[in-house]
C-alpha positions as CSV (number, residue, x, y, z in Angstrom):
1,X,-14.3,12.5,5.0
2,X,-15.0,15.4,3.4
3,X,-16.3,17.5,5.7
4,X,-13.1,16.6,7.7
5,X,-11.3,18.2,5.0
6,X,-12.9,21.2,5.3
7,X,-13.2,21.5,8.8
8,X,-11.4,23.0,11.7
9,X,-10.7,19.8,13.6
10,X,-7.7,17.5,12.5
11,X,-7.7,16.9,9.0
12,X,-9.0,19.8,7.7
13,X,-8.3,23.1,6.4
14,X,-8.7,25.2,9.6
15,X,-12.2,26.8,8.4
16,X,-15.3,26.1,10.3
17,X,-18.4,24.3,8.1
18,X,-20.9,26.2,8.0
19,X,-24.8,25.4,7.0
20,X,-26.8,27.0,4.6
21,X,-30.9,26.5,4.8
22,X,-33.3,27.1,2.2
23,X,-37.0,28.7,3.9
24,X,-38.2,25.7,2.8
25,X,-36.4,23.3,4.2
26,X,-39.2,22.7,7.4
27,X,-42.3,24.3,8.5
28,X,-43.3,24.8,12.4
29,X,-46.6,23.3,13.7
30,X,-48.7,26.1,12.0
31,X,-47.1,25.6,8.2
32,X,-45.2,28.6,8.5
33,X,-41.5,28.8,6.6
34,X,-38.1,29.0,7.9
35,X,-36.2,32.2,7.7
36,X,-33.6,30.9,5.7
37,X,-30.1,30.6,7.0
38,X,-27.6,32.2,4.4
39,X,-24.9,30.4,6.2
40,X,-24.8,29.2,10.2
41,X,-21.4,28.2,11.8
42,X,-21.6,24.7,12.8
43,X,-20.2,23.4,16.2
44,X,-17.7,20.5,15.3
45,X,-16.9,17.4,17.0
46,X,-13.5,16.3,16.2
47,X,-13.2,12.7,14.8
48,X,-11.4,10.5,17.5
49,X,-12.2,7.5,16.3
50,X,-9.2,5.0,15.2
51,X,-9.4,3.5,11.9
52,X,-9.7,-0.5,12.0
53,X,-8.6,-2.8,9.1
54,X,-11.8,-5.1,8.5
55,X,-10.3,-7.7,5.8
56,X,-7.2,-8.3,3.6
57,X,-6.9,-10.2,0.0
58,X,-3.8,-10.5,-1.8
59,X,-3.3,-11.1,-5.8
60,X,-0.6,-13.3,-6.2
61,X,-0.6,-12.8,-10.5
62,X,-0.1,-8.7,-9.6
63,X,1.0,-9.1,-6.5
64,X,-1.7,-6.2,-5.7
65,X,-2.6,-6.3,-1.7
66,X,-6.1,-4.6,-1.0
67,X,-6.6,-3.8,2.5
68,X,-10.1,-2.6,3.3
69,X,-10.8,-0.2,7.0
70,X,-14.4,1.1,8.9
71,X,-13.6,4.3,7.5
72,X,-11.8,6.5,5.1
73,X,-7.9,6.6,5.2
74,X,-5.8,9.5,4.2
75,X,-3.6,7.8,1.3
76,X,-2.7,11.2,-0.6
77,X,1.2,11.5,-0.2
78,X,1.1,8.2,0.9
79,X,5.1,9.0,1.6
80,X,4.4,10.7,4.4
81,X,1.1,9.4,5.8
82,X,1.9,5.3,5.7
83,X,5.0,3.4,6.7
84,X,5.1,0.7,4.9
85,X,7.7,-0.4,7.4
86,X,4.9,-1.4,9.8
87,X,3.5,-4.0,7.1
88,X,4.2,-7.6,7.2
89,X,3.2,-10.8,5.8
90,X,3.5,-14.1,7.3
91,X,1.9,-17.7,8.4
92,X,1.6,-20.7,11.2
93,X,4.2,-22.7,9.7
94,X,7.4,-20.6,8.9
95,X,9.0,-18.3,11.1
96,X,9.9,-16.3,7.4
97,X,8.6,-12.8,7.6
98,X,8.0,-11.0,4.3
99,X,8.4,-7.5,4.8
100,X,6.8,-4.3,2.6
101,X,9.3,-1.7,2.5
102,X,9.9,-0.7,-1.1
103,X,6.5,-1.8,-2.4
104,X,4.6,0.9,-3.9
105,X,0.7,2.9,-2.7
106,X,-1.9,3.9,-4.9
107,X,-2.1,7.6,-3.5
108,X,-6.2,7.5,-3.6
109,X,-8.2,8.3,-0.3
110,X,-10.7,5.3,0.5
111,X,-12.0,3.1,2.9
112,X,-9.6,0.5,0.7
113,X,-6.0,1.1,-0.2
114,X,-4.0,-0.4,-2.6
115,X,-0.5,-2.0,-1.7
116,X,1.6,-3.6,-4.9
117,X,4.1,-6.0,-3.8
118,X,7.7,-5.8,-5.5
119,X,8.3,-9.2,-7.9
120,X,10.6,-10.2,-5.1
121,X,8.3,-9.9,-1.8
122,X,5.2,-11.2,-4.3
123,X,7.3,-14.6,-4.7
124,X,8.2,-14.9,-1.0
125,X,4.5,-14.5,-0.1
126,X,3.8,-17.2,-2.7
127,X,5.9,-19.5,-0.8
128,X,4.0,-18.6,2.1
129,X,0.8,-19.0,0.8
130,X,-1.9,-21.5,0.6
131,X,-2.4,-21.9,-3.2
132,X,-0.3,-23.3,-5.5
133,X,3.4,-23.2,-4.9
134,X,2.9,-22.6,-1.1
135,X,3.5,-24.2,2.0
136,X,-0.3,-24.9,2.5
137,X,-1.1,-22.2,5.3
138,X,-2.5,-19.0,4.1
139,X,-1.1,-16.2,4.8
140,X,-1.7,-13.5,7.1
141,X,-1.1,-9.7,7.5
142,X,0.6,-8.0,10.7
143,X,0.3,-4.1,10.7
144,X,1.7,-2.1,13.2
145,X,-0.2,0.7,15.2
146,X,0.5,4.1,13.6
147,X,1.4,2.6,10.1
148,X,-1.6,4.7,8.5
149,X,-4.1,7.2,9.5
150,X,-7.7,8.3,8.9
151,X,-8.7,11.7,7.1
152,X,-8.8,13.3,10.6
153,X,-5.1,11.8,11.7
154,X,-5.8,9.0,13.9
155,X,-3.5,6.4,13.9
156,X,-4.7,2.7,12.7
157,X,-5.5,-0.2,15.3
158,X,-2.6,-2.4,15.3
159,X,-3.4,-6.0,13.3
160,X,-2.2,-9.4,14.6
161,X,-2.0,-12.0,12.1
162,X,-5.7,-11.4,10.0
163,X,-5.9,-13.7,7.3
164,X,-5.7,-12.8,3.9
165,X,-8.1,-14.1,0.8
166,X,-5.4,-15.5,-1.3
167,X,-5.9,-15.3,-5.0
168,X,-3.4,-17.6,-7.1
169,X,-1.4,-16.7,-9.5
170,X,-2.6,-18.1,-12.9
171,X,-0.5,-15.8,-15.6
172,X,1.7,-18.0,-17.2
173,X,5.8,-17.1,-17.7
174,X,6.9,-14.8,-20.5
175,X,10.8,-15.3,-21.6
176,X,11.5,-11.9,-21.8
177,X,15.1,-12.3,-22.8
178,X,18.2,-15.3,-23.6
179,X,21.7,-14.7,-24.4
180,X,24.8,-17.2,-24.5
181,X,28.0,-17.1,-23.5
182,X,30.3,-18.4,-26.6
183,X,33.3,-18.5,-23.8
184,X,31.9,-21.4,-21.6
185,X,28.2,-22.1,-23.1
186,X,26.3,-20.4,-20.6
187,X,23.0,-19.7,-21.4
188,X,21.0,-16.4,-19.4
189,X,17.8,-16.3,-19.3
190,X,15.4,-13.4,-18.5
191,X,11.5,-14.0,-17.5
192,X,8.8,-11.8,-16.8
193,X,8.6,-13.3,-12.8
194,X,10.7,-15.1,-10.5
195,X,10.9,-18.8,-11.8
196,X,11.1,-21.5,-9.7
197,X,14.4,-23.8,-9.8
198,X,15.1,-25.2,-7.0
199,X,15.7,-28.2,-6.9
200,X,16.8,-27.7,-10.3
201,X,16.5,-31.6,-10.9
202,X,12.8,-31.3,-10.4
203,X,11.6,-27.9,-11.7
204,X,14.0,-27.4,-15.0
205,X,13.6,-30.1,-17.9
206,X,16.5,-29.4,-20.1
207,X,15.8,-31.8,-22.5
208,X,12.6,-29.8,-23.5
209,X,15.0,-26.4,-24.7
């Protein structure tokens, strides 16, 4: 991927690579030394390869989505070289759709990228999920052709429902915040993640505040 970046092919800086060889770097047949090459314009292939997504596992406690492709992608601005609108999560037995707009990209080129849900899509995929408080199907990932590229540009192989490795969520829920209404007794409180109440009759135990 670096040599992309410093080629003259897509991807790169619009300067040919060039090779530098020591007069020792080989010999003929008779043992004699190379006149070295102070610097040798290489011919460049251009990389037309398209990147493919090879596995998927999602952190339900950080809500951190780690997709990992055959080759390195071109994250840096990740603004202008991912739509995130091309990302989905779903599963086999809801016709619920979690979508990624709005979730942020750790700008880092890699053959893995890093995807962190917002609270809100992190709790619908939970839902959707296969560990605890799920619907008992994992999830899986749809991404659209052309929702990422490699170093050299070349758009990503669309994805069709690939599972994910699901990792539960196991932090437990902080209470960030309460206040009370003195008008009517209402009570507001504030937690670190989306709580689960409903039902309320099942999931809330007021007797225990």
């Amino acid at each position: 991927s670096l040599a992309i970046a410093l080629s003259n092919t897509n991807g790169g800086d619009s300067s040919t690579l060039t090779v530098a060889l020591s007069s020792l770097f080989i010999t003929d047949m008779a043992r004699n030394h190379l006149v070295a090459v102070p610097a040798y314009d290489l011919v460049e292939t251009p990389d037309l390869l398209q990147p493919v997504v090879t596995f998927g596992v999602l952190n339900y406690s950080t809500g951190l989505l780690r997709i990992t492709t055959n080759e390195t992608i071109d994250v840096t601005a990740s603004a202008t070289t991912m739509d995130l609108n091309g990302f989905t999560l779903h599963n086999d037995n809801s016709t619920a759709v979690v979508g990624l707009q709005g979730a942020s990209v750790r700008d880092v080129d890699d053959v893995s990228f890093d995807i962190t849900l917002t609270e809100e899509q992190r709790a619908l995929a939970i839902a959707l999920s296969n560990v605890p408080g799920g619907d008992g199907s994992p999830v899986r990932m749809s991404i659209a052709a052309g929702a990422f590229v490699d170093v050299a540009q070349n758009d990503n192989v669309a994805v069709v429902g690939m599972p994910l490795s699901e990792v539960p969520d196991t932090l437990l829920p902080v209470l960030v915040s309460v206040a009370l209404d003195l008008n009517d007794g209402t009570m507001f409180c504030r937690w670190s993640e989306t709580m689960d109440v409903t039902p309320v009759l099942n999931n809330v135990v007021v007797s225990l505040m």
